[in-house]
C-alpha positions in Angstrom: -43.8 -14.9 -1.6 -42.8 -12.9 1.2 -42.7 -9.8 -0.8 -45.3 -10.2 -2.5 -47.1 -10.0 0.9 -45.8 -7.4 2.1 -46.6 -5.3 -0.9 -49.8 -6.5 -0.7 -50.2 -4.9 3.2 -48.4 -1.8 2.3 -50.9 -1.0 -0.7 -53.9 -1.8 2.3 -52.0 0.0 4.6 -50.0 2.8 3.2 -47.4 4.1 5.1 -47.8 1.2 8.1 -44.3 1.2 9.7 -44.1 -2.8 10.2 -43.9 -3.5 6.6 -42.3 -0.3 5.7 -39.3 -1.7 7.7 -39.1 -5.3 7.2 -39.6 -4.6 3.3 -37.2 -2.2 3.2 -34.5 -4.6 5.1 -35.4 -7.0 2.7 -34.8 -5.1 -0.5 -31.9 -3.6 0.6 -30.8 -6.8 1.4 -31.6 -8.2 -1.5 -29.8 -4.8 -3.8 -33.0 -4.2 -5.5 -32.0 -0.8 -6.1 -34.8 -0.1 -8.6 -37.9 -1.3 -6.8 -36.7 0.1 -3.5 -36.4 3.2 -4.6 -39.4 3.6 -6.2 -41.7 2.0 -2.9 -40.2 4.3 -1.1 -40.2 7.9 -3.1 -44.3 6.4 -3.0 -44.4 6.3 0.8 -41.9 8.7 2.0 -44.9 11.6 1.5 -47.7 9.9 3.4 -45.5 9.6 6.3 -45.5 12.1 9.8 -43.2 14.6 8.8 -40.2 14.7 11.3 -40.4 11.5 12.9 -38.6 8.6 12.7 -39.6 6.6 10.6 -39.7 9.2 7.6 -35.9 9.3 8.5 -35.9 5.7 8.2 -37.2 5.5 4.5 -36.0 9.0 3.3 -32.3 7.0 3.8 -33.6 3.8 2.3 -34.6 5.8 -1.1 -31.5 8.0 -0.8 -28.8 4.7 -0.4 -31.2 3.2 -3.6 -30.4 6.7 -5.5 -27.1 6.3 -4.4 -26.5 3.0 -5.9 -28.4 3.9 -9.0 -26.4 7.2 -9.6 -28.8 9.5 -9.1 -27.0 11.6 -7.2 -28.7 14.6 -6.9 -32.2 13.1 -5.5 -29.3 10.8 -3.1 -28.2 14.0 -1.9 -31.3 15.6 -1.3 -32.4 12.3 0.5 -29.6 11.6 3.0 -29.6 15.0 4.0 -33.3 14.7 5.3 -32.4 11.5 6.9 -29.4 12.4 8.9 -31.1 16.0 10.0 -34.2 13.6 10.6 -32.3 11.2 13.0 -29.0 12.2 13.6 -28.0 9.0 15.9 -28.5 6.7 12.9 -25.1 5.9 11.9 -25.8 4.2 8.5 -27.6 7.8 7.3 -24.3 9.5 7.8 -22.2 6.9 5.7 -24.4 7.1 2.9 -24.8 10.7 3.0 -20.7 10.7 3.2 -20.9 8.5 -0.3 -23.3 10.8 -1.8 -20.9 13.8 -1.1 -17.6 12.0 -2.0 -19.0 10.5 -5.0 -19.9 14.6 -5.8 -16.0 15.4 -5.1 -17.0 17.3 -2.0 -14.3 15.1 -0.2 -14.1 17.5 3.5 -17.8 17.0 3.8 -17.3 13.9 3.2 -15.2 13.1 5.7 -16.5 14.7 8.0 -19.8 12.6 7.4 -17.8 9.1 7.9 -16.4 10.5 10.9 -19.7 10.7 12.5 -20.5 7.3 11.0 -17.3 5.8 12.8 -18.4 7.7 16.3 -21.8 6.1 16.0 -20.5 2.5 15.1 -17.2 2.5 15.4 -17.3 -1.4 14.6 -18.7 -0.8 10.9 -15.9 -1.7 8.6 -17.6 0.2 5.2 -17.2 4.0 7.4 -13.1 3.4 8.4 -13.1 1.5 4.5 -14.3 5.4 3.0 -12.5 7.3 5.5 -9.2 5.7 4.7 -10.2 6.7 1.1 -11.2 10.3 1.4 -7.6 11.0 3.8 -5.6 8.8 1.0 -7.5 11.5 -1.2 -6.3 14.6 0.5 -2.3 13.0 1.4 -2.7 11.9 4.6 -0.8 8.2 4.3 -0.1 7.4 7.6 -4.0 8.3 8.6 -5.7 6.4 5.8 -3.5 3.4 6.4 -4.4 2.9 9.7 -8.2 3.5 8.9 -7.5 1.0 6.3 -5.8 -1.6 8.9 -9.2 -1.0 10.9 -11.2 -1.8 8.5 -9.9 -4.7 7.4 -9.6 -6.0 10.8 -13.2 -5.6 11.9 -14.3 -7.0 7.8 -12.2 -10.0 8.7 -13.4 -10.4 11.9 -17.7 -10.3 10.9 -17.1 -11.4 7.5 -13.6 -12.9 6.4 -15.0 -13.8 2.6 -15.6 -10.1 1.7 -12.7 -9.2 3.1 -10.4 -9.4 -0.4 -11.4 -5.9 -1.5 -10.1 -4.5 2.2 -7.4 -6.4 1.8 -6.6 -5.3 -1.7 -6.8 -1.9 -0.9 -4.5 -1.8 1.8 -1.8 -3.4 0.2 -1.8 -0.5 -2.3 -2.0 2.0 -0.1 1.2 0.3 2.2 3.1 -0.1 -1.5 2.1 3.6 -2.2 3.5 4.6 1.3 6.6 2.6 1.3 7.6 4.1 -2.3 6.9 7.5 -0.7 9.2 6.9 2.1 12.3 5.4 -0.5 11.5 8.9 -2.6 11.7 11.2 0.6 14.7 9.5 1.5 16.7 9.9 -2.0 15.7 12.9 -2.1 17.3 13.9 0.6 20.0 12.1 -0.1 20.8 12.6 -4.0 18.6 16.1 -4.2 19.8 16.1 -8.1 18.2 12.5 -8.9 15.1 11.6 -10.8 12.4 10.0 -8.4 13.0 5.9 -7.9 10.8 4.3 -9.9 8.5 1.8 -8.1 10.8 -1.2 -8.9 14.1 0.6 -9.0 16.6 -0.8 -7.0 20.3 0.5 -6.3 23.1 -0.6 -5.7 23.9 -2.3 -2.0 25.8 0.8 -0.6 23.5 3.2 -1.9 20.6 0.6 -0.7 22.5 0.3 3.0 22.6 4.7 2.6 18.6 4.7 1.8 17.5 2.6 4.7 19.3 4.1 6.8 18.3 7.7 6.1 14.4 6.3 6.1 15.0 5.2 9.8 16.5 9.1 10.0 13.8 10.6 8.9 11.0 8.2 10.7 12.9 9.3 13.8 12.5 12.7 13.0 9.0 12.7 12.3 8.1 10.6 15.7 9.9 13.7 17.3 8.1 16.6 15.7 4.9 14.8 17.1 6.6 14.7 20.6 6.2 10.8 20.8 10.0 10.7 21.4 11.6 11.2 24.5 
């Protein structure tokens, strides 16, 4: 019922800013992906160009776009909201989605990043930019984005924190076989690569965790936090 009167004020009063906002919050709420987008495509051209509120409902129809998979118009959408309002940290993390989901995964982080300044206690930014730096190799850095995430999830909302916590057991698994692999490597340099479950035997074992504490050491030193 309380949709139906809103959409009943917003065809009386096209483009009023009241309803504009509360029925946007409630169809995003609600995913309606489909009708939100198409409301707000309606309204976004009878609004003042350059003000707020057209930022407001140009990244309501672009996070719809985004969910539907229309990525192009998404695009198109979050980059008028964030050049519209550049303090609104929730335009920046969608545009970052838009541009990840396109593989342009630089922009993209770069995007997140300014979501994370803005609201550094939004879990879904640090959850993508753990993502996009596990995408270009950096481990150690999208683990502890990961860890952050998680943390602030758990903290506002500990039920949908599984996928968070899914995710960054992967990513510790991945790292931890990394660190076994660098390690008999540089040990046995004529070896395969462990396999993920591969153990050896306990001297070799003993040799491998030792020479992982070696090399940990040796990394803390090149980035002078030794000493």
């Amino acid at each position: 019922m309380q949709k139906e009167t809103l959409l009943e004020g917003l065809r009386a009063l096209p483009g009023d800013e009241s309803l504009l906002r509360t029925l946007g919050s409630l169809l995003e709420e609600e995913g309606n992906w489909q009708e939100l987008q198409q409301i707000m495509l309606d309204q976004l051209p009878r609004l003042p160009r350059g003000s707020a509120l057209e930022a407001h409902v140009s990244y309501l129809a672009g996070k719809a776009c985004l969910e539907l998979g229309d990525l192009r118009q998404a695009l198109a959408l979050s980059t008028r909201a964030v050049q519209g309002r550049a303090d609104f940290a929730y335009s920046h993390h969608i545009h970052g989605r838009t541009l990840a989901r396109m593989g342009r995964r630089v922009e993209a982080l770069g995007a997140q990043q300014r979501c994370a300044a803005l609201a550094p206690g939004f879990p879904w930014c640090w959850f993508e930019i753990g993502q996009l730096q596990l995408a270009q190799g950096d481990m150690a850095a999208a683990k502890a984005a990961l860890q952050r995430a998680l943390a602030l999830q758990e903290a506002q909302n500990p039920a949908g924190a599984e996928m968070f916590r899914r995710t960054l057991e992967g990513v510790q698994e991945e790292a931890s076989l990394a660190e076994r692999r660098a390690a008999a490597a540089s040990l046995w340099p004529e070896r395969a690569p462990l396999g993920p479950d591969e153990r050896l035997d306990p001297i070799d074992e003993l040799a491998l965790v030792v020479e992982e504490f070696r090399l940990f050491l040796e990394l803390l030193e090149g980035r002078g936090t030794l000493g």
